[in-house]
SEFIZA-3560 file (N, C-alpha, C; in Angstrom, 3 decimals):
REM SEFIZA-3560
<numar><xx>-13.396</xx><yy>-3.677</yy><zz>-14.152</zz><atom>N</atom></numar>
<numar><xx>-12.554</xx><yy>-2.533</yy><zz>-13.899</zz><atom>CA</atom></numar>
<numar><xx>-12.797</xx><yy>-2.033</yy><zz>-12.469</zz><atom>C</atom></numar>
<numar><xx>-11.998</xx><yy>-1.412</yy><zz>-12.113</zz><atom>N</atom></numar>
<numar><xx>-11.511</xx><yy>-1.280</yy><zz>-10.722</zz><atom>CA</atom></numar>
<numar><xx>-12.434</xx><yy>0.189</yy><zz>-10.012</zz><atom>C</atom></numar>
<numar><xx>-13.239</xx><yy>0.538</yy><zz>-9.144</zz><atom>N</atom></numar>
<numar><xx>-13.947</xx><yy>1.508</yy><zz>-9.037</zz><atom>CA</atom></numar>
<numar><xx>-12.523</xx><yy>2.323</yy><zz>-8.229</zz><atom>C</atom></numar>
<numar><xx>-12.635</xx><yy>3.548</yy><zz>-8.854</zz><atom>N</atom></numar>
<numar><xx>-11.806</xx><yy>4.324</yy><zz>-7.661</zz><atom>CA</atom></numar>
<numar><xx>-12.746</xx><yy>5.428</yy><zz>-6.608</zz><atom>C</atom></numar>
<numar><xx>-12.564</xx><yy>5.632</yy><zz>-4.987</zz><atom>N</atom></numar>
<numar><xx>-13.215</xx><yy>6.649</yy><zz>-4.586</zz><atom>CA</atom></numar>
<numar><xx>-12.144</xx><yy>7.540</yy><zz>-3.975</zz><atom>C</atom></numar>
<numar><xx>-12.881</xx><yy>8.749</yy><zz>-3.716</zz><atom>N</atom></numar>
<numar><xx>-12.101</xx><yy>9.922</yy><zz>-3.787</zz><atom>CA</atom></numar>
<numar><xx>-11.949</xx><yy>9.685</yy><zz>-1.779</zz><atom>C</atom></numar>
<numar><xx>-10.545</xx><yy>10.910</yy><zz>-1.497</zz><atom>N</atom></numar>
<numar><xx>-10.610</xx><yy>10.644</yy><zz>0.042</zz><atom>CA</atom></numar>
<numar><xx>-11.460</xx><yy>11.139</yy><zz>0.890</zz><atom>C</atom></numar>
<numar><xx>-12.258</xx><yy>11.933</yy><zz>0.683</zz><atom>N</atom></numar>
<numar><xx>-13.017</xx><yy>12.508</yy><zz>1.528</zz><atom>CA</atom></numar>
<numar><xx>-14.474</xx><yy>11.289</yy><zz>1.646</zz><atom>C</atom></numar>
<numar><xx>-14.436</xx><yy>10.687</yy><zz>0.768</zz><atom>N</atom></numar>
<numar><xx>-15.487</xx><yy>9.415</yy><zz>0.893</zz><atom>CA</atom></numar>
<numar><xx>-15.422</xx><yy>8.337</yy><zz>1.359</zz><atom>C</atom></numar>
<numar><xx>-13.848</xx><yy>7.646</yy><zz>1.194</zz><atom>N</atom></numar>
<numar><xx>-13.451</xx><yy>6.959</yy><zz>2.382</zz><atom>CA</atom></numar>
<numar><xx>-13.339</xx><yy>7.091</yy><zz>3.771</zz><atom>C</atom></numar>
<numar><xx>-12.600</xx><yy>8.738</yy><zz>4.333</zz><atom>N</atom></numar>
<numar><xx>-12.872</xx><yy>8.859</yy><zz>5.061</zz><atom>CA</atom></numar>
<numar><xx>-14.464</xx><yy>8.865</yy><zz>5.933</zz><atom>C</atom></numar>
<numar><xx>-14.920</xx><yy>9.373</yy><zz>5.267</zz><atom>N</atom></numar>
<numar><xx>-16.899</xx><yy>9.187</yy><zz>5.659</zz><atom>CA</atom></numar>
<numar><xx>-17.249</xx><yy>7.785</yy><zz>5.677</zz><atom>C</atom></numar>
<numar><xx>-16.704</xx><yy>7.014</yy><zz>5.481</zz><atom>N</atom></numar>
<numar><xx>-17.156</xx><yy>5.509</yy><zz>5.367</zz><atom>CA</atom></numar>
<numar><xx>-16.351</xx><yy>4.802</yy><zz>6.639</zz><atom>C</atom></numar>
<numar><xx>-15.431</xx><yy>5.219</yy><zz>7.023</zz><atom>N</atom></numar>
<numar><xx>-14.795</xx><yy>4.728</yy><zz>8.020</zz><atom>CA</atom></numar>
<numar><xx>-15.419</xx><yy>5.398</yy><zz>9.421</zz><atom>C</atom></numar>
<numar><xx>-15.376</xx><yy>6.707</yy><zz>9.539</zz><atom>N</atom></numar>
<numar><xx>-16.147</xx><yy>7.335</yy><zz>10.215</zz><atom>CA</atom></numar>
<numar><xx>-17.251</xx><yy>6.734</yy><zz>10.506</zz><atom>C</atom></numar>
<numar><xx>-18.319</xx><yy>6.406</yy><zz>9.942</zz><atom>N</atom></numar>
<numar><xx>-19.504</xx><yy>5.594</yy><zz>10.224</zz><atom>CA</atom></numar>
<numar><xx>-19.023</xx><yy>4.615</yy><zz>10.613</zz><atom>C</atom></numar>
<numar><xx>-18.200</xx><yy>4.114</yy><zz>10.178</zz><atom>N</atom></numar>
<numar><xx>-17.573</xx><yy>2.215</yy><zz>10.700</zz><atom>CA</atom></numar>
<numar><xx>-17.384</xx><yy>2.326</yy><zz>12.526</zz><atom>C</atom></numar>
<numar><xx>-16.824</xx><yy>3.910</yy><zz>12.624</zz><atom>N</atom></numar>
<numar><xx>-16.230</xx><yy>4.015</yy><zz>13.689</zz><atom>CA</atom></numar>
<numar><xx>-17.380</xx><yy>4.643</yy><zz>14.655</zz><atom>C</atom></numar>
<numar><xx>-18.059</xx><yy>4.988</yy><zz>14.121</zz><atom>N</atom></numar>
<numar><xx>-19.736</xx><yy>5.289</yy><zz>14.898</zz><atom>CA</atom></numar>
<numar><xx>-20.078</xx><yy>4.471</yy><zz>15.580</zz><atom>C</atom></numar>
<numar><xx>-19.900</xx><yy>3.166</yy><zz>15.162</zz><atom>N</atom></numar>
<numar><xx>-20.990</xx><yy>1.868</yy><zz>15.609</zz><atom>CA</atom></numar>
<numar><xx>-21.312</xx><yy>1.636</yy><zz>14.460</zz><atom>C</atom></numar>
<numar><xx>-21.443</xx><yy>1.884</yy><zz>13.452</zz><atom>N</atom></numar>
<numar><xx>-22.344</xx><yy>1.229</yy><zz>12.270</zz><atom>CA</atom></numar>
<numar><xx>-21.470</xx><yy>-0.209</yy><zz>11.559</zz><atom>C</atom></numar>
<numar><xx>-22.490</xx><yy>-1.283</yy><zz>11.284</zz><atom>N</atom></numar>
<numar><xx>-21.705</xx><yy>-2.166</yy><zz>10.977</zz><atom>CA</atom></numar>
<numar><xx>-20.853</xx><yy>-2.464</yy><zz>9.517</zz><atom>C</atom></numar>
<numar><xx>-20.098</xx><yy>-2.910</yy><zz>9.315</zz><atom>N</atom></numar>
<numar><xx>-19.500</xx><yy>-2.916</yy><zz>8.261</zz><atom>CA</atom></numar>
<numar><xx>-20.296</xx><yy>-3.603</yy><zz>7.136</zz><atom>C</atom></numar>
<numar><xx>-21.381</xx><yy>-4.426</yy><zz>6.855</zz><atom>N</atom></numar>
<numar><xx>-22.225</xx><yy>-5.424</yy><zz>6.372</zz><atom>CA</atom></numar>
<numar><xx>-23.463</xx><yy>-4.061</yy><zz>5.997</zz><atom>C</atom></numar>
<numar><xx>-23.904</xx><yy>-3.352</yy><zz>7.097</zz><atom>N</atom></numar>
<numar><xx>-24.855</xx><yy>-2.543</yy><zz>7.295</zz><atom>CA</atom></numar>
<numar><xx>-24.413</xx><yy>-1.265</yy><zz>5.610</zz><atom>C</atom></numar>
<numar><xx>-23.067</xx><yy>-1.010</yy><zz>6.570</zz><atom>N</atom></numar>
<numar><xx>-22.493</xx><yy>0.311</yy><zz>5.014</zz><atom>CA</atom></numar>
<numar><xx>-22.066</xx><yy>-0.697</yy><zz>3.806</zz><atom>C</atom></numar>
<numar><xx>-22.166</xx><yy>-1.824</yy><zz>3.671</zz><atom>N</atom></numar>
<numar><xx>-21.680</xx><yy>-2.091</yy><zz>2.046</zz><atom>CA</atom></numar>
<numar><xx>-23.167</xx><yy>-2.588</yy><zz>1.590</zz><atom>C</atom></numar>
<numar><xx>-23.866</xx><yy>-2.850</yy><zz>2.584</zz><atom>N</atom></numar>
<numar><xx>-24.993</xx><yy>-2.459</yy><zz>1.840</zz><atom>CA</atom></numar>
<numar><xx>-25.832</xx><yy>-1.372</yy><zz>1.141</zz><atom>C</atom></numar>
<numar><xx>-25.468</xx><yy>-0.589</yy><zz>1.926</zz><atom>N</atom></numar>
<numar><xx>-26.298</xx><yy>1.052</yy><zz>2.063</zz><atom>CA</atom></numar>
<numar><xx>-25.621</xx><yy>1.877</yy><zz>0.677</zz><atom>C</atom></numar>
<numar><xx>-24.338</xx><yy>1.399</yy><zz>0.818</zz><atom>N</atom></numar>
<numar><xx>-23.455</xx><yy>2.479</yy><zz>-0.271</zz><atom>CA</atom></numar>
<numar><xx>-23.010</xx><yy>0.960</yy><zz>-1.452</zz><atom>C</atom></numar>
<numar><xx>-23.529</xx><yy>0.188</yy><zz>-1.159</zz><atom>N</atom></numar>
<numar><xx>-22.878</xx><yy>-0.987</yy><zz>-2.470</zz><atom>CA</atom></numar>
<numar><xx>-21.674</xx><yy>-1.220</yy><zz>-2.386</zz><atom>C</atom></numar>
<numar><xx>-20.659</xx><yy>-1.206</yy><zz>-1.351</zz><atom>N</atom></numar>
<numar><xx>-19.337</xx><yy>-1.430</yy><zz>-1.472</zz><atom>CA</atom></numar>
<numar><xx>-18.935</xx><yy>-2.617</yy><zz>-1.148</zz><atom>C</atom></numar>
<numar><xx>-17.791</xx><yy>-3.549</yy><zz>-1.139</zz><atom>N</atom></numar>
<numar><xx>-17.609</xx><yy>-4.574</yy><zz>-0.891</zz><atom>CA</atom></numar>
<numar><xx>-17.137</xx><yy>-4.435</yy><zz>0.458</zz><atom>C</atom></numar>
<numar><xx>-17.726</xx><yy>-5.302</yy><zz>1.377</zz><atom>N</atom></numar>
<numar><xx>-17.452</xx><yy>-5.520</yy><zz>2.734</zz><atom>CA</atom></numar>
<numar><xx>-15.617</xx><yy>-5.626</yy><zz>3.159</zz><atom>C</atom></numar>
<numar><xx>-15.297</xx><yy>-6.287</yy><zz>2.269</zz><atom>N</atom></numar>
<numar><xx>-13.303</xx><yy>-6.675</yy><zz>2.547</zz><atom>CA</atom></numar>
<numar><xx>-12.922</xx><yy>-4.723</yy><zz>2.805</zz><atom>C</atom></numar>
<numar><xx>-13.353</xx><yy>-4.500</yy><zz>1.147</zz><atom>N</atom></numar>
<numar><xx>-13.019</xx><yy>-3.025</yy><zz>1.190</zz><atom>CA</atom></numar>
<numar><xx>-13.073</xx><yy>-1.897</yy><zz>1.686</zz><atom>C</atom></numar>
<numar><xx>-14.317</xx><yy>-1.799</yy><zz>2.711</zz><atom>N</atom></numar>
<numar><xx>-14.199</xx><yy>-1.211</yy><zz>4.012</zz><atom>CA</atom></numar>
<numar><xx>-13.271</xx><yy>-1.465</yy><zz>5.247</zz><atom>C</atom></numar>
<numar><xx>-13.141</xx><yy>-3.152</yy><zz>5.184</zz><atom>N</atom></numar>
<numar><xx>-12.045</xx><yy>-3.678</yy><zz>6.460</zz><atom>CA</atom></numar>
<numar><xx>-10.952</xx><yy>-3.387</yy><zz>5.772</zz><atom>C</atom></numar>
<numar><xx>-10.583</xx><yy>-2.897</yy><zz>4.602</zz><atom>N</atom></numar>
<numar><xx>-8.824</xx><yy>-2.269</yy><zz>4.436</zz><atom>CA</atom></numar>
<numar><xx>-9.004</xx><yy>-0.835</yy><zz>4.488</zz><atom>C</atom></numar>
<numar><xx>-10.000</xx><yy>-0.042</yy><zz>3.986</zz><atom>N</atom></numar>
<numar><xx>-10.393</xx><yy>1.058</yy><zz>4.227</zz><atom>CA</atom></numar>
<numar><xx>-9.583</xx><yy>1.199</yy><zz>5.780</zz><atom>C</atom></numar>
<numar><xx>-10.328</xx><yy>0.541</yy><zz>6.883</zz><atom>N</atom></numar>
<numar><xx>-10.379</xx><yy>1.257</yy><zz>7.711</zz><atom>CA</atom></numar>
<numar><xx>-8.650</xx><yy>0.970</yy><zz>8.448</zz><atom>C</atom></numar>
<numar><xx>-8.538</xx><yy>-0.268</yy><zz>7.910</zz><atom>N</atom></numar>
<numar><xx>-6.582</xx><yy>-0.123</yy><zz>7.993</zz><atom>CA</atom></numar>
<numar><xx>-5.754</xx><yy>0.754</yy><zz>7.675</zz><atom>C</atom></numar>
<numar><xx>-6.137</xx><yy>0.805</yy><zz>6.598</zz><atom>N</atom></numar>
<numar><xx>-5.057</xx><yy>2.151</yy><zz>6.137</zz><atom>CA</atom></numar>
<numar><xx>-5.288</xx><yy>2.874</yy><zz>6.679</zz><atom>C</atom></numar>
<numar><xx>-6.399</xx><yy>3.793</yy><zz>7.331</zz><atom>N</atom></numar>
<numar><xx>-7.220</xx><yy>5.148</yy><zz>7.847</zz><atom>CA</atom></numar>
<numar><xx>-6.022</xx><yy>5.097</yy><zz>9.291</zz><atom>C</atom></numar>
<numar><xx>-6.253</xx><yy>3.505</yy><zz>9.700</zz><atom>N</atom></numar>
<numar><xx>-5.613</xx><yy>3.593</yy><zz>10.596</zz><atom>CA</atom></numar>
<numar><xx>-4.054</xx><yy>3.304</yy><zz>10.734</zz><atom>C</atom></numar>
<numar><xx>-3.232</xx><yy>3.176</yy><zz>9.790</zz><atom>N</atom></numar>
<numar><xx>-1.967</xx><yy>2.850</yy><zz>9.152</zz><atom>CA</atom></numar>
<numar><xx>-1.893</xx><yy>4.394</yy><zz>9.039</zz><atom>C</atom></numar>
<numar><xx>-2.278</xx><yy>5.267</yy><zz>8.440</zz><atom>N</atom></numar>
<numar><xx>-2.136</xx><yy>6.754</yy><zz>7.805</zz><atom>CA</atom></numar>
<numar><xx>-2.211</xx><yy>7.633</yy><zz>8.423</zz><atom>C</atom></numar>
<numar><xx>-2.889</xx><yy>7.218</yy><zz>10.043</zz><atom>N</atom></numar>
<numar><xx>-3.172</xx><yy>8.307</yy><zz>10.713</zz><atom>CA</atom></numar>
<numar><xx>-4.708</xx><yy>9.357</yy><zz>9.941</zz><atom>C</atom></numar>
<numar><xx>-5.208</xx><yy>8.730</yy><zz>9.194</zz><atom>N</atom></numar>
<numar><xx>-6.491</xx><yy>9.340</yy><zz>9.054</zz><atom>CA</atom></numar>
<numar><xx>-6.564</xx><yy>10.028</yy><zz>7.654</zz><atom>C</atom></numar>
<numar><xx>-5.389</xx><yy>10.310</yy><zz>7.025</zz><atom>N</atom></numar>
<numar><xx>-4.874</xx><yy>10.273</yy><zz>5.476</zz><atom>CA</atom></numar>
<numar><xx>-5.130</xx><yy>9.247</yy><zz>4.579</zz><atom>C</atom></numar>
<numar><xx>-6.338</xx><yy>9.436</yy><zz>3.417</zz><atom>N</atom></numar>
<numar><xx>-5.381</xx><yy>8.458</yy><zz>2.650</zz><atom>CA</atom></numar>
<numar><xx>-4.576</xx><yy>8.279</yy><zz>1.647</zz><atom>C</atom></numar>
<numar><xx>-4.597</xx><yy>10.172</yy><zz>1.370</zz><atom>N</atom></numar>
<numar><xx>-3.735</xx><yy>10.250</yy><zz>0.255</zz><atom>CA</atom></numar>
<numar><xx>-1.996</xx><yy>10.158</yy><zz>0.541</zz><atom>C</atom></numar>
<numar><xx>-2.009</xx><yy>10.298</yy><zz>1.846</zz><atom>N</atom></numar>
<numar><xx>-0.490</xx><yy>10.483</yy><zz>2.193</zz><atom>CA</atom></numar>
<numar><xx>0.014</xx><yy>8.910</yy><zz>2.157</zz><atom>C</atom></numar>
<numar><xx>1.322</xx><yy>8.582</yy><zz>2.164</zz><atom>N</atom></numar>
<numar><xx>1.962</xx><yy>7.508</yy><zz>2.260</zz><atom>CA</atom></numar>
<numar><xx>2.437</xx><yy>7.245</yy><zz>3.236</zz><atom>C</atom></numar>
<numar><xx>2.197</xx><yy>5.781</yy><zz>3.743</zz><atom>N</atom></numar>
<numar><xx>2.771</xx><yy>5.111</yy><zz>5.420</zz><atom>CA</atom></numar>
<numar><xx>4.669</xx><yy>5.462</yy><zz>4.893</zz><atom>C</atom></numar>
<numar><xx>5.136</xx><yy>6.246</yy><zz>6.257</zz><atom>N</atom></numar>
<numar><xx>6.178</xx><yy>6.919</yy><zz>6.811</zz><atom>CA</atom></numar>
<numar><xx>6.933</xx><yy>5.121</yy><zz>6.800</zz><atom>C</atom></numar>
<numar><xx>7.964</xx><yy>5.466</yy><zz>6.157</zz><atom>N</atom></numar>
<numar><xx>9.048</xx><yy>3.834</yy><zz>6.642</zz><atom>CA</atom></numar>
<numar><xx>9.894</xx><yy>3.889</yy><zz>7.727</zz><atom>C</atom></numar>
<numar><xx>10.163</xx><yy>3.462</yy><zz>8.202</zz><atom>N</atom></numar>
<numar><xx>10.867</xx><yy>3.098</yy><zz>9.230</zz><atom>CA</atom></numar>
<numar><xx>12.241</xx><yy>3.231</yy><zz>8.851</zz><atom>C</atom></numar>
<numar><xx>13.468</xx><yy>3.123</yy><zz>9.686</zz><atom>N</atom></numar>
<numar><xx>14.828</xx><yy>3.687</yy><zz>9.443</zz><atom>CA</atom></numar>
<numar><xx>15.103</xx><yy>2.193</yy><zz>8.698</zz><atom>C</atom></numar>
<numar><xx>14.812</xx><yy>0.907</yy><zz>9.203</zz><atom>N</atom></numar>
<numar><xx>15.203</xx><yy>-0.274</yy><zz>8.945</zz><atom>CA</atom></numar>
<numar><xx>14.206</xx><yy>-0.550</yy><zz>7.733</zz><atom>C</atom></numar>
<numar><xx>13.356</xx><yy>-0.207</yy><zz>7.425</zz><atom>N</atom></numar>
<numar><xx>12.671</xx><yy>-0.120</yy><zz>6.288</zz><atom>CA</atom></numar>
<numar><xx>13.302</xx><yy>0.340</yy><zz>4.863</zz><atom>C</atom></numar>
<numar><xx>13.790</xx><yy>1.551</yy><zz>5.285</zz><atom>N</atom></numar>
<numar><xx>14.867</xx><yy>2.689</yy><zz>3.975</zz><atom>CA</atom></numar>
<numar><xx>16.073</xx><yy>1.695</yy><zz>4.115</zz><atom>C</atom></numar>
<numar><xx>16.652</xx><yy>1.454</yy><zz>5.233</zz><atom>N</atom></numar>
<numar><xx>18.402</xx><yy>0.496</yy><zz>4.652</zz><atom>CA</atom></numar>
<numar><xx>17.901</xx><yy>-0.529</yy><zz>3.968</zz><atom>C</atom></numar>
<numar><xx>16.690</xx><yy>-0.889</yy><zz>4.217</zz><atom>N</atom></numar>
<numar><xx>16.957</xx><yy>-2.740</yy><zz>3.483</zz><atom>CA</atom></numar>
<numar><xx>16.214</xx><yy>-2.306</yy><zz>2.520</zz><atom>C</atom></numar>
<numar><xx>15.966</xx><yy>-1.363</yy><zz>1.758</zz><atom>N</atom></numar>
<numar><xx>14.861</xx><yy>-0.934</yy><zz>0.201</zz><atom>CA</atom></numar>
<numar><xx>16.329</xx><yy>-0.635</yy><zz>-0.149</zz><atom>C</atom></numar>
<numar><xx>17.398</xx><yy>-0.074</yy><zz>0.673</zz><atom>N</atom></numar>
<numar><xx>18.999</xx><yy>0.969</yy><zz>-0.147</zz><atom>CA</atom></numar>
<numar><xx>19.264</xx><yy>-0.521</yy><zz>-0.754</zz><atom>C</atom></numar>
<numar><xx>19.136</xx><yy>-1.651</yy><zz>0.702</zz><atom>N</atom></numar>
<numar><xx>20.606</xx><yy>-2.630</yy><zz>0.230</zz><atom>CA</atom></numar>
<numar><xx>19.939</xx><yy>-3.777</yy><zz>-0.635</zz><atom>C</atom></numar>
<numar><xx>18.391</xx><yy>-3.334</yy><zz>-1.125</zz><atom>N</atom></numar>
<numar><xx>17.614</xx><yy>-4.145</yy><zz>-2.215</zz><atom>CA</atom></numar>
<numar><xx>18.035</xx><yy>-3.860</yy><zz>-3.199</zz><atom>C</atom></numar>
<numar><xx>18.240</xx><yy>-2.950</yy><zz>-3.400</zz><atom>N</atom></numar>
<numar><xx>18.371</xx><yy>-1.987</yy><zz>-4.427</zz><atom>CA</atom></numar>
<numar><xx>19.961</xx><yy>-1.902</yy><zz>-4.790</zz><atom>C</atom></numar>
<numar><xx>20.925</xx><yy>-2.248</yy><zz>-4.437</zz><atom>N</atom></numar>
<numar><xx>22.277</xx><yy>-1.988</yy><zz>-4.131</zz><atom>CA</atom></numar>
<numar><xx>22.961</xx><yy>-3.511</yy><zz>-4.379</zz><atom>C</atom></numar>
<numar><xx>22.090</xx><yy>-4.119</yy><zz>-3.813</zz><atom>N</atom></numar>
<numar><xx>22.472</xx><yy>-5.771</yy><zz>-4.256</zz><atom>CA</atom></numar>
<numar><xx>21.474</xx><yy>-5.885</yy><zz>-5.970</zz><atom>C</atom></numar>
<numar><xx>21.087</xx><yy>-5.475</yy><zz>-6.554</zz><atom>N</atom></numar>
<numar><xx>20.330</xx><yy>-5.302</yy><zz>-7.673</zz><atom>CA</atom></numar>
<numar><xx>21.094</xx><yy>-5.166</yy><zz>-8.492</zz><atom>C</atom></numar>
<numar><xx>21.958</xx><yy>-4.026</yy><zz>-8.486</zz><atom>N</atom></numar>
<numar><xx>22.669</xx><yy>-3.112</yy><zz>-9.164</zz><atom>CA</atom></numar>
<numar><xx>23.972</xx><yy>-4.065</yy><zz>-8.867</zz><atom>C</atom></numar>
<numar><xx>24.422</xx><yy>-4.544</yy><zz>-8.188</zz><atom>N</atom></numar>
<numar><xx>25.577</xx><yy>-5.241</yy><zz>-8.365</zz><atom>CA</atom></numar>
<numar><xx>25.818</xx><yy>-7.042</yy><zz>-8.677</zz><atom>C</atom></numar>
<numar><xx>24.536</xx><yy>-7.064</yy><zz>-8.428</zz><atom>N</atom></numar>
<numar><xx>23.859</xx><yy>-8.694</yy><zz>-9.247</zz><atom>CA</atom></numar>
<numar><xx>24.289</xx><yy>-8.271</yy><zz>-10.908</zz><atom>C</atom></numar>
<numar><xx>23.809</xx><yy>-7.773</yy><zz>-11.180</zz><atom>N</atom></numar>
<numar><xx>23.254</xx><yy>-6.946</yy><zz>-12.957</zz><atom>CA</atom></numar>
<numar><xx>24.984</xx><yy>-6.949</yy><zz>-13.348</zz><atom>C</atom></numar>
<numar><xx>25.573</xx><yy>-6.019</yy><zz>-12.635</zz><atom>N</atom></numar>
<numar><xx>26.590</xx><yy>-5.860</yy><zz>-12.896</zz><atom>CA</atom></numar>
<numar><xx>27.864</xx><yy>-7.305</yy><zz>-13.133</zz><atom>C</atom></numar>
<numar><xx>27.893</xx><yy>-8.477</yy><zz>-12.080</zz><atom>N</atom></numar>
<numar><xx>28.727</xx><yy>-9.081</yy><zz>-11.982</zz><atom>CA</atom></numar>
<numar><xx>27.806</xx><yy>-9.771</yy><zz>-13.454</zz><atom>C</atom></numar>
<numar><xx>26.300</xx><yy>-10.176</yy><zz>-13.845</zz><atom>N</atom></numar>
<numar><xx>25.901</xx><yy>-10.692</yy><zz>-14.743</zz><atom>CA</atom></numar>
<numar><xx>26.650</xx><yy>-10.102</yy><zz>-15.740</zz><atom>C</atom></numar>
<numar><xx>26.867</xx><yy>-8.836</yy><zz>-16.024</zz><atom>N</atom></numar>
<numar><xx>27.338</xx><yy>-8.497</yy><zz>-17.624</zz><atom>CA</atom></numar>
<numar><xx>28.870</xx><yy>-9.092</yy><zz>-17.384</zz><atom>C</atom></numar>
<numar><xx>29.713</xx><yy>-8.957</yy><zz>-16.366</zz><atom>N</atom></numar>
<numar><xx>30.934</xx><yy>-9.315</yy><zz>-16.628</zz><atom>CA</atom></numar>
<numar><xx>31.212</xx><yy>-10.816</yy><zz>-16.924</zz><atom>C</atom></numar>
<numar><xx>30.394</xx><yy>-11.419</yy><zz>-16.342</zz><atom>N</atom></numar>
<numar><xx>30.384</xx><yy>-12.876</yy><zz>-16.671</zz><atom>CA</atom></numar>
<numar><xx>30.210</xx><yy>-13.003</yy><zz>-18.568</zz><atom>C</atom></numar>
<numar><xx>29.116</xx><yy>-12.591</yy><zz>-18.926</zz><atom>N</atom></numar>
<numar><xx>28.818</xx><yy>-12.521</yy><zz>-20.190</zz><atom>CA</atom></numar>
<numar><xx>29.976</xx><yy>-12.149</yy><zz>-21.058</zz><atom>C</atom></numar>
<numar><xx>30.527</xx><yy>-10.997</yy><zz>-20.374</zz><atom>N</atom></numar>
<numar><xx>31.537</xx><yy>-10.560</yy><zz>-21.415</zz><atom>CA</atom></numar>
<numar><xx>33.138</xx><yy>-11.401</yy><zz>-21.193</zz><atom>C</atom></numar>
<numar><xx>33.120</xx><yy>-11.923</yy><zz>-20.048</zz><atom>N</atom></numar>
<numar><xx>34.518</xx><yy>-13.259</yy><zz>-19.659</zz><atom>CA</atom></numar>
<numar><xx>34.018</xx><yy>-13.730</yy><zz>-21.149</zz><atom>C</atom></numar>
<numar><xx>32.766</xx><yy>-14.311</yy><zz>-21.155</zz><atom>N</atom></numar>
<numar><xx>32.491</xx><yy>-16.063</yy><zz>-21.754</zz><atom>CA</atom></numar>
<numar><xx>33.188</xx><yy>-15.276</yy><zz>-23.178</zz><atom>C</atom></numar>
<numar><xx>32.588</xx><yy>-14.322</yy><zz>-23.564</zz><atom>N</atom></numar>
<numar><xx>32.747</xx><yy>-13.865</yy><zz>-25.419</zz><atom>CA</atom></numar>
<numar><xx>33.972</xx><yy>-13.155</yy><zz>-25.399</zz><atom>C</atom></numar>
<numar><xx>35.009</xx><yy>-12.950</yy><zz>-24.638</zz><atom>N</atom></numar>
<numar><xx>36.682</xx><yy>-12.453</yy><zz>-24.830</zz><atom>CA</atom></numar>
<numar><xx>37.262</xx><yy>-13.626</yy><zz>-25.114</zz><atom>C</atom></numar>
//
C-alpha cells in the first residue's frame, strides 16, 4: 500500500534537496525512496512550490482535452446509430 505524505513534508524534503543535501543522503535519513524525492522535487518545481495546487494547462492543452472529449461524445453517438440502422 501506497504511503501518503502531507505538503508541508514534501515541501521540507525538497528544501533540503535544494540546500545541497543529497538525494541518496535524505532517503536514507527519512526512509524514502530515492525516485520519489526526484518527482518530489519536479512537481515542487512544475507547481511553483505547491503541491496541493494543480499544474495550470495551457490554452492548447484545454482545446485538445474539449476536442477529446467532443470526439468521444460523437464516436458513442454515431456507435448507437449504427446499432440501431442494423436492428430497424
Amino acid at each position: 500500500m501506497a504511503k501518503h505524505y502531507d505538503n508541508d513534508f514534501k515541501v521540507t524534503i525538497v528544501e533540503l534537496l535544494k540546500s545541497g543535501r543529497k538525494s541518496t543522503e535524505l532517503s536514507k535519513e527519512y526512509n524514502l525512496n530515492n525516485n520519489t524525492i526526484r518527482r518530489w522535487r519536479r512537481e515542487f518545481d512544475l507547481k511553483s512550490g505547491d503541491f496541493s495546487k494543480k499544474r495550470e494547462l495551457t490554452a492548447e492543452e484545454i482545446e485538445l482535452k474539449t476536442l477529446k472529449k467532443e470526439l468521444k461524445e460523437v464516436t458513442l453517438e454515431r456507435d448507437i446509430l449504427k446499432k440501431w440502422s442494423i436492428y430497424r
